[in-house]
N, CA, C and O atoms as a GROMACS GRO file, in nm:
protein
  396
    1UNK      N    1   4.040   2.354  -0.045
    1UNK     CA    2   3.974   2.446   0.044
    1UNK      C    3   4.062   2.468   0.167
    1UNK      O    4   4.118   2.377   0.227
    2UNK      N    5   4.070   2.596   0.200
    2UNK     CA    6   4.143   2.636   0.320
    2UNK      C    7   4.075   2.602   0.454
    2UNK      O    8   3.952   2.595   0.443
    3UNK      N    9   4.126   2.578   0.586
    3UNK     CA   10   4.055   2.481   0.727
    3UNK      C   11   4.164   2.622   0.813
    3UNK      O   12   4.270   2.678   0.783
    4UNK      N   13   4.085   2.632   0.910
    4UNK     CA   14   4.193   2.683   1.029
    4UNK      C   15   4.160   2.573   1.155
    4UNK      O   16   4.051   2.533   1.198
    5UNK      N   17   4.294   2.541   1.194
    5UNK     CA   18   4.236   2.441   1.296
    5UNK      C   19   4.306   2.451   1.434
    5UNK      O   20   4.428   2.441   1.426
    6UNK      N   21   4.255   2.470   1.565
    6UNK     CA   22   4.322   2.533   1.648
    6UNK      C   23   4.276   2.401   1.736
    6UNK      O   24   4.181   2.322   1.743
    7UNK      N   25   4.385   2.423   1.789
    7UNK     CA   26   4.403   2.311   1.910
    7UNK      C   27   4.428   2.355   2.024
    7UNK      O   28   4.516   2.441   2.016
    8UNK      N   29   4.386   2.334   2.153
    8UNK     CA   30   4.375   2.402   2.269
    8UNK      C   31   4.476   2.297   2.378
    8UNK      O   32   4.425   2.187   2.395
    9UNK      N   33   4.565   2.310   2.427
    9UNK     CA   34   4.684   2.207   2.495
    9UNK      C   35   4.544   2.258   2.649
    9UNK      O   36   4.455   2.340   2.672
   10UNK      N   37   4.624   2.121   2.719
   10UNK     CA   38   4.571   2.060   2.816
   10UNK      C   39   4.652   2.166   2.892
   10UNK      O   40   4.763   2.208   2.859
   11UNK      N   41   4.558   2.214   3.032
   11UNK     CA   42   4.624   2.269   3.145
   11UNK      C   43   4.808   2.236   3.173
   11UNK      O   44   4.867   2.134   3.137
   12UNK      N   45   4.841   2.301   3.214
   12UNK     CA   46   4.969   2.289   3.264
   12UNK      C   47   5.083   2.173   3.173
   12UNK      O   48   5.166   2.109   3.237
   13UNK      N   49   5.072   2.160   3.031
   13UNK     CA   50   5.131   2.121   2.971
   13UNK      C   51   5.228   2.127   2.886
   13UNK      O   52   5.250   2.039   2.802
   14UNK      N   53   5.321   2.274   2.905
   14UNK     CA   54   5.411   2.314   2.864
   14UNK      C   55   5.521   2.211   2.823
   14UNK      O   56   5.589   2.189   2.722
   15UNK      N   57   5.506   2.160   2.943
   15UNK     CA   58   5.655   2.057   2.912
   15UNK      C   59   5.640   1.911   2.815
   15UNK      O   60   5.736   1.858   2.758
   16UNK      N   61   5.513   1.865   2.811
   16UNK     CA   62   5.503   1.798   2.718
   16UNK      C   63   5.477   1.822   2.577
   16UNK      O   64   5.477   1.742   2.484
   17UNK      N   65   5.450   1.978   2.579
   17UNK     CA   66   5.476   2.041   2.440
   17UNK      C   67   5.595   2.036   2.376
   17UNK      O   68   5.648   1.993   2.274
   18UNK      N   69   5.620   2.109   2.493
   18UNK     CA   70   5.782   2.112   2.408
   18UNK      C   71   5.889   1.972   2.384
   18UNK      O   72   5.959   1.940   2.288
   19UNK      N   73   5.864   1.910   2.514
   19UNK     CA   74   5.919   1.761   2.418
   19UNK      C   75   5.867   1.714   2.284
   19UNK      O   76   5.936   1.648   2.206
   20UNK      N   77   5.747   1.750   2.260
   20UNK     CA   78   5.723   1.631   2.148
   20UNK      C   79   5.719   1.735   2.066
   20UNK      O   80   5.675   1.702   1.956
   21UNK      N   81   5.758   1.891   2.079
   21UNK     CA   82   5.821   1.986   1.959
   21UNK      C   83   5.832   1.923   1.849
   21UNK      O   84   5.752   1.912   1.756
   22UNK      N   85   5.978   1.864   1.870
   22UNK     CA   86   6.077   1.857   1.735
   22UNK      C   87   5.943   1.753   1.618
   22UNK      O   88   5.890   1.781   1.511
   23UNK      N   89   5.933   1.649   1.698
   23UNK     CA   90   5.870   1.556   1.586
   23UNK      C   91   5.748   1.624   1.529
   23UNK      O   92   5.715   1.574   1.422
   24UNK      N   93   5.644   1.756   1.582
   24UNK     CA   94   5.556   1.811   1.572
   24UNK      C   95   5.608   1.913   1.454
   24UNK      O   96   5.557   1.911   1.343
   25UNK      N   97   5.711   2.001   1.488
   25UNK     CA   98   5.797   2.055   1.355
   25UNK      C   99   5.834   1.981   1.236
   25UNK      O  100   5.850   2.039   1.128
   26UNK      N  101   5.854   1.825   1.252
   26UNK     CA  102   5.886   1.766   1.170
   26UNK      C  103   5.769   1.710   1.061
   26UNK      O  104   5.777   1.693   0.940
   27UNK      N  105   5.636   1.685   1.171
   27UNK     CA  106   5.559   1.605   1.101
   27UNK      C  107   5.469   1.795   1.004
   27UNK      O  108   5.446   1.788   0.883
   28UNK      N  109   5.437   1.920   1.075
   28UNK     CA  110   5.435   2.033   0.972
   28UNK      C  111   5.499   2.057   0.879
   28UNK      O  112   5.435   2.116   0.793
   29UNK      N  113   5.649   2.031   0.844
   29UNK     CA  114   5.731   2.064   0.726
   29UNK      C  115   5.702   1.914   0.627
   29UNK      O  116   5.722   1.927   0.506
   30UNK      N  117   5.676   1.833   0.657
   30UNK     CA  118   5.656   1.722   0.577
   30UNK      C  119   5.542   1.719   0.511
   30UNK      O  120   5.534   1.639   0.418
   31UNK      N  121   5.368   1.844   0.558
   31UNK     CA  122   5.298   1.821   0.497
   31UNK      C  123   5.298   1.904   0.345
   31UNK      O  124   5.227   1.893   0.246
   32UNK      N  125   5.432   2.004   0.383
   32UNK     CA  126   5.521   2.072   0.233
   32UNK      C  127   5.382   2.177   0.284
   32UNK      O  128   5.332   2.204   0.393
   33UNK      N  129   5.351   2.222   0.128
   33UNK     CA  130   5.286   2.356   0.069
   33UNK      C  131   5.126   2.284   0.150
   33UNK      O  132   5.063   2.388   0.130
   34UNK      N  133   5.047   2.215   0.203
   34UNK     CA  134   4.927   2.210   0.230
   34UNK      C  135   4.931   2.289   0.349
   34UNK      O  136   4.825   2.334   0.390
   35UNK      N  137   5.008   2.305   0.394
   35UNK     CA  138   4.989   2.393   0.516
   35UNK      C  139   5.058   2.534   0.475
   35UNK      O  140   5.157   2.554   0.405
   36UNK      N  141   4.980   2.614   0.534
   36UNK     CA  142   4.975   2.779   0.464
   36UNK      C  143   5.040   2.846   0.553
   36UNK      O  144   5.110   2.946   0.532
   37UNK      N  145   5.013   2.776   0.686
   37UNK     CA  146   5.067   2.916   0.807
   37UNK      C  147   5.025   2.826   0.936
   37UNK      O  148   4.923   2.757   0.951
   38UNK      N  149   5.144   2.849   1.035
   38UNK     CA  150   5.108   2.764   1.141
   38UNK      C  151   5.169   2.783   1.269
   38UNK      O  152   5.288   2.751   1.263
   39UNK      N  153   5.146   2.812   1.350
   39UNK     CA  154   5.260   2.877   1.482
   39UNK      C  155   5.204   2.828   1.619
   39UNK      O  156   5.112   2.746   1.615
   40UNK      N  157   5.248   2.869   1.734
   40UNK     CA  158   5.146   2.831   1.851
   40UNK      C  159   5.034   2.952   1.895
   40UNK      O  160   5.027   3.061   1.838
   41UNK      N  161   4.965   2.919   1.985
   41UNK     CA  162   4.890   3.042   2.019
   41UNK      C  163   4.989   3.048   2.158
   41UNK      O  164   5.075   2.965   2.188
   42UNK      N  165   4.939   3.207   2.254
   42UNK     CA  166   5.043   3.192   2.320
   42UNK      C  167   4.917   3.247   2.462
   42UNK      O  168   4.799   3.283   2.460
   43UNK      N  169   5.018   3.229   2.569
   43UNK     CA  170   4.882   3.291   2.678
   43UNK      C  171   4.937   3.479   2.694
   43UNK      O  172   5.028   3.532   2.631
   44UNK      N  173   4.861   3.535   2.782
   44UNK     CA  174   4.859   3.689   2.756
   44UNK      C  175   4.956   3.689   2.880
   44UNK      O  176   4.991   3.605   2.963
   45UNK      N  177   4.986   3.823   2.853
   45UNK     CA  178   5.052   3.834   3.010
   45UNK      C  179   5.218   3.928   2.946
   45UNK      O  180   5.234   3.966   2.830
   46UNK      N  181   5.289   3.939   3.026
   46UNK     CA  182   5.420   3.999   3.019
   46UNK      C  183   5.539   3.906   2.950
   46UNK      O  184   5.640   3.944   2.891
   47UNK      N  185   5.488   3.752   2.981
   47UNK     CA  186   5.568   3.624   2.968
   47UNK      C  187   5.539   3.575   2.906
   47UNK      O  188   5.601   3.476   2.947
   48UNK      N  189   5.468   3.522   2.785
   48UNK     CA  190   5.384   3.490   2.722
   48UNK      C  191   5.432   3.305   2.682
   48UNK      O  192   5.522   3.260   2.612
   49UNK      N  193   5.366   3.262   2.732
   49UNK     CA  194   5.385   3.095   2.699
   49UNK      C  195   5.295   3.016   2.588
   49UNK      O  196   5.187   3.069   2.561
   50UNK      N  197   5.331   2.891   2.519
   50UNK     CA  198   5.255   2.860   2.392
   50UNK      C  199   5.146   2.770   2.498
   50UNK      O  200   5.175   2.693   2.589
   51UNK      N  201   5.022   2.811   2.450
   51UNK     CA  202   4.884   2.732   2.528
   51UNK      C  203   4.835   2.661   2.403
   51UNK      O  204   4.713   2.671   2.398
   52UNK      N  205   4.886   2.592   2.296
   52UNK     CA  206   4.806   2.562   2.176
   52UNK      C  207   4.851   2.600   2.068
   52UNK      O  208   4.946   2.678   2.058
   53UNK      N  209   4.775   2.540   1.952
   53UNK     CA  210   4.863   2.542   1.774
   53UNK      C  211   4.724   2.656   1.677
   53UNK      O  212   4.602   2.645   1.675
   54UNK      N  213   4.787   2.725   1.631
   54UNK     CA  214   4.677   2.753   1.511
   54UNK      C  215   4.724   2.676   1.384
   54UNK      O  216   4.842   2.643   1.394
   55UNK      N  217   4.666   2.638   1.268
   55UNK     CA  218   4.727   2.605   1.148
   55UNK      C  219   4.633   2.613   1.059
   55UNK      O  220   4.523   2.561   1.075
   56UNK      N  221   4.670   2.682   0.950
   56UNK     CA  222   4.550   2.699   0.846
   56UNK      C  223   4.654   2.659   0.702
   56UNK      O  224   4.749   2.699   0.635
   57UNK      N  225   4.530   2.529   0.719
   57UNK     CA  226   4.594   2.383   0.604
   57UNK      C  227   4.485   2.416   0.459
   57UNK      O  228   4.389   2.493   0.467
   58UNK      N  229   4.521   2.344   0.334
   58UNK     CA  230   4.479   2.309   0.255
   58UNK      C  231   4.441   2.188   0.250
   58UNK      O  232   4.518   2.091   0.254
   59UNK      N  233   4.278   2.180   0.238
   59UNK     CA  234   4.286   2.033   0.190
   59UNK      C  235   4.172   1.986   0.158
   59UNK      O  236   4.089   2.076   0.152
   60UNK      N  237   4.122   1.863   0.128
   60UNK     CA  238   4.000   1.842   0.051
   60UNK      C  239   3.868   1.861   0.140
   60UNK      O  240   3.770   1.898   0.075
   61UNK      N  241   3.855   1.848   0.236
   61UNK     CA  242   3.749   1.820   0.343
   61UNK      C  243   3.851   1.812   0.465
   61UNK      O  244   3.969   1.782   0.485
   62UNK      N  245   3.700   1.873   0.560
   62UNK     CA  246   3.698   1.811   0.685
   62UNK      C  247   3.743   1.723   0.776
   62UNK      O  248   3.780   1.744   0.892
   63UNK      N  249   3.737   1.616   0.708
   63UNK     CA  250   3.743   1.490   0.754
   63UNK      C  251   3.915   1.470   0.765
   63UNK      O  252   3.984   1.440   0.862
   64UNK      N  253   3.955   1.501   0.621
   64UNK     CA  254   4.142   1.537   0.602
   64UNK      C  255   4.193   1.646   0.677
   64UNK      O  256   4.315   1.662   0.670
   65UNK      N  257   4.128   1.723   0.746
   65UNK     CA  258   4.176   1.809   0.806
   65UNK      C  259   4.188   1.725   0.968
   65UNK      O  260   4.298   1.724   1.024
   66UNK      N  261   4.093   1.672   1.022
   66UNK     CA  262   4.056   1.606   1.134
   66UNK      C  263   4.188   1.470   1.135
   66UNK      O  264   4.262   1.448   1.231
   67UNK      N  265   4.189   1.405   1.021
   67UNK     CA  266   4.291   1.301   0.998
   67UNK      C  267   4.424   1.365   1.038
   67UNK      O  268   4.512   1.323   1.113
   68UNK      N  269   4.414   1.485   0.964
   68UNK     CA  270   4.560   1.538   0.988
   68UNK      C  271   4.570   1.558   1.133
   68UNK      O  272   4.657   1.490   1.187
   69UNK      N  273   4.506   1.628   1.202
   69UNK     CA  274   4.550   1.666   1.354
   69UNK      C  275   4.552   1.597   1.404
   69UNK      O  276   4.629   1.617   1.498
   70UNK      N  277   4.460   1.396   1.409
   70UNK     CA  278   4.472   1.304   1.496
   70UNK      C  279   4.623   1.254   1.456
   70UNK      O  280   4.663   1.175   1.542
   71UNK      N  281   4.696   1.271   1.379
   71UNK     CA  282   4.828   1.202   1.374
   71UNK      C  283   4.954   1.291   1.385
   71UNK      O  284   5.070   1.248   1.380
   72UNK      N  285   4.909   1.453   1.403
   72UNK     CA  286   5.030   1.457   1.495
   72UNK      C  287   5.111   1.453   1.609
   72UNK      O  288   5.082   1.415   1.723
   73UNK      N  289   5.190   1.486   1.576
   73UNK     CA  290   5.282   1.398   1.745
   73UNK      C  291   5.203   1.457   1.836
   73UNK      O  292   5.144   1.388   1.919
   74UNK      N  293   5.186   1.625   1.835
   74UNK     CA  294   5.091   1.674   1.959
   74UNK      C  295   5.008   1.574   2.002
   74UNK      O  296   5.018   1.493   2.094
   75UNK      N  297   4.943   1.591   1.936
   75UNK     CA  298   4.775   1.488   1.928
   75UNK      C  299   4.849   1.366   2.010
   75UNK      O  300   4.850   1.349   2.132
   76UNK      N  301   4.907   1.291   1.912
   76UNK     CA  302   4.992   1.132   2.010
   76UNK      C  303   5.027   1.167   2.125
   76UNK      O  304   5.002   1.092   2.219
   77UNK      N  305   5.062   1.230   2.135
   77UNK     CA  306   5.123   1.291   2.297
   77UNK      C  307   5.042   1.324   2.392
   77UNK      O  308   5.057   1.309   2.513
   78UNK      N  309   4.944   1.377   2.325
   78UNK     CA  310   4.789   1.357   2.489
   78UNK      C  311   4.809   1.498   2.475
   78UNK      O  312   4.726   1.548   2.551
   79UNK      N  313   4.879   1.598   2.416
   79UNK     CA  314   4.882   1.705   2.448
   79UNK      C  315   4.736   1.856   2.446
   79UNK      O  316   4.735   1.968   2.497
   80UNK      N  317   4.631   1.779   2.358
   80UNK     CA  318   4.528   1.865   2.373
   80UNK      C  319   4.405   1.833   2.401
   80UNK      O  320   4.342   1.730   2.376
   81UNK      N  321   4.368   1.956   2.468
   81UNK     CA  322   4.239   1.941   2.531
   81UNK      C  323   4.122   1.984   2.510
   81UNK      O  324   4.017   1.986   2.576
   82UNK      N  325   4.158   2.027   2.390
   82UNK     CA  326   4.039   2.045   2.249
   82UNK      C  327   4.095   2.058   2.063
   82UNK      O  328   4.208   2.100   2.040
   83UNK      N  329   4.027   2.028   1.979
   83UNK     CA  330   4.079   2.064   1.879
   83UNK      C  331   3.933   2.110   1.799
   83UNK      O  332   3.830   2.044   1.814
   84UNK      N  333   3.940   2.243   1.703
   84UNK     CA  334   3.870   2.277   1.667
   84UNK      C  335   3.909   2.297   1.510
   84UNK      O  336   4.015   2.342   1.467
   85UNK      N  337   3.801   2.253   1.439
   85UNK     CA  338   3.800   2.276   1.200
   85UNK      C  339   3.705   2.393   1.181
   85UNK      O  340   3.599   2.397   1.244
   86UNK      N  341   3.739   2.489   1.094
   86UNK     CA  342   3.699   2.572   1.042
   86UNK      C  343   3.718   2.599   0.876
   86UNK      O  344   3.815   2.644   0.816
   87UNK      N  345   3.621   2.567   0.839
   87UNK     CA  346   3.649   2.584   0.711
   87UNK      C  347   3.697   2.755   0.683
   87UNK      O  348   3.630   2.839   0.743
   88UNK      N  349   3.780   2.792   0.616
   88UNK     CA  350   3.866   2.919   0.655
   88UNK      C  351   3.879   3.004   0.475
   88UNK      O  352   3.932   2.960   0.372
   89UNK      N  353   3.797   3.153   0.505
   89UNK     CA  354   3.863   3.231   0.366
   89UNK      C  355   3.941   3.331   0.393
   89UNK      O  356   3.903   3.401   0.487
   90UNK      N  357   4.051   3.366   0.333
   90UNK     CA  358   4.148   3.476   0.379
   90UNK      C  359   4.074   3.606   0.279
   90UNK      O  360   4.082   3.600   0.156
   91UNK      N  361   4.016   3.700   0.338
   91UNK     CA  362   4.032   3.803   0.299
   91UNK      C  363   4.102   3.961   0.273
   91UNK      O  364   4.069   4.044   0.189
   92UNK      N  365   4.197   3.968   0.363
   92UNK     CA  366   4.272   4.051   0.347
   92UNK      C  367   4.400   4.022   0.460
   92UNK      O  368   4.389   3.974   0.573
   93UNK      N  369   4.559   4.081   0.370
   93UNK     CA  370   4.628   4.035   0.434
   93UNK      C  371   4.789   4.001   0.326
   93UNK      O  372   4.798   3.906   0.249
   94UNK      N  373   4.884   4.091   0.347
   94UNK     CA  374   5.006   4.050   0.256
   94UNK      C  375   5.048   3.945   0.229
   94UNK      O  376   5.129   3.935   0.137
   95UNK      N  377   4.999   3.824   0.307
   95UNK     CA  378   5.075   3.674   0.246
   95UNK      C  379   4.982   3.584   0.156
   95UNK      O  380   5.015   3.475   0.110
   96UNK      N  381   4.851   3.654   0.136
   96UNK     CA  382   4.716   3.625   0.061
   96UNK      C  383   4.796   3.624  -0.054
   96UNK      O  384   4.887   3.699  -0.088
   97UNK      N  385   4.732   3.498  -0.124
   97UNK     CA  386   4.784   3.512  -0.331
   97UNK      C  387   4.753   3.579  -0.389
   97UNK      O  388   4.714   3.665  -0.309
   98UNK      N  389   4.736   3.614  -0.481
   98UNK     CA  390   4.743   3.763  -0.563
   98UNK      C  391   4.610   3.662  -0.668
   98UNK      O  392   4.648   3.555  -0.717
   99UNK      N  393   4.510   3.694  -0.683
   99UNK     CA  394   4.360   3.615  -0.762
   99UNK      C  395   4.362   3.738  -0.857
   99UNK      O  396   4.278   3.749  -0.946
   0.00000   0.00000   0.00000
């Protein structure tokens, strides 16, 4: 089952985002094909800075979706100040599988 799970970074935390980047890139490419699509969200404006993660994972439940976000580096890092599970259906959209 598909999850969208958005994580909301703590006020003024740019810089501890981006340090714990790399291992956060590292620990997404390691979960291979369960993760479908995943980028930051960004704030509005002319300049636009990352305020938070979207990621819409595959996986059995809830609960594996929740497991997953408490162990990445973000997460270790104190970096958010909310995280939200959505159980998630893609209905329209070119990177959708072909059913």
């Amino acid at each position: 089952m598909l999850f969208t799970l958005i994580c909301k970074d703590k006020p003024n935390s740019l810089q501890l985002r981006m340090d714990s980047r790399p291992a956060h890139l590292r620990y997404i490419a390691d979960a291979g094909e369960r993760v479908k699509l995943a980028g930051p969200l960004l704030s509005p404006g002319d300049d636009p800075k990352p305020i938070g993660s979207m990621i819409i994972i595959d996986a059995a439940s809830e609960t594996a979706v929740k497991l997953f976000a408490e162990n990445d580096p973000y997460a270790s890092a104190g970096l958010f100040a909310s995280v939200e599970i959505h159980p998630w259906k893609g209905a329209v959209g070119a990177w959708l599988p072909q059913e």
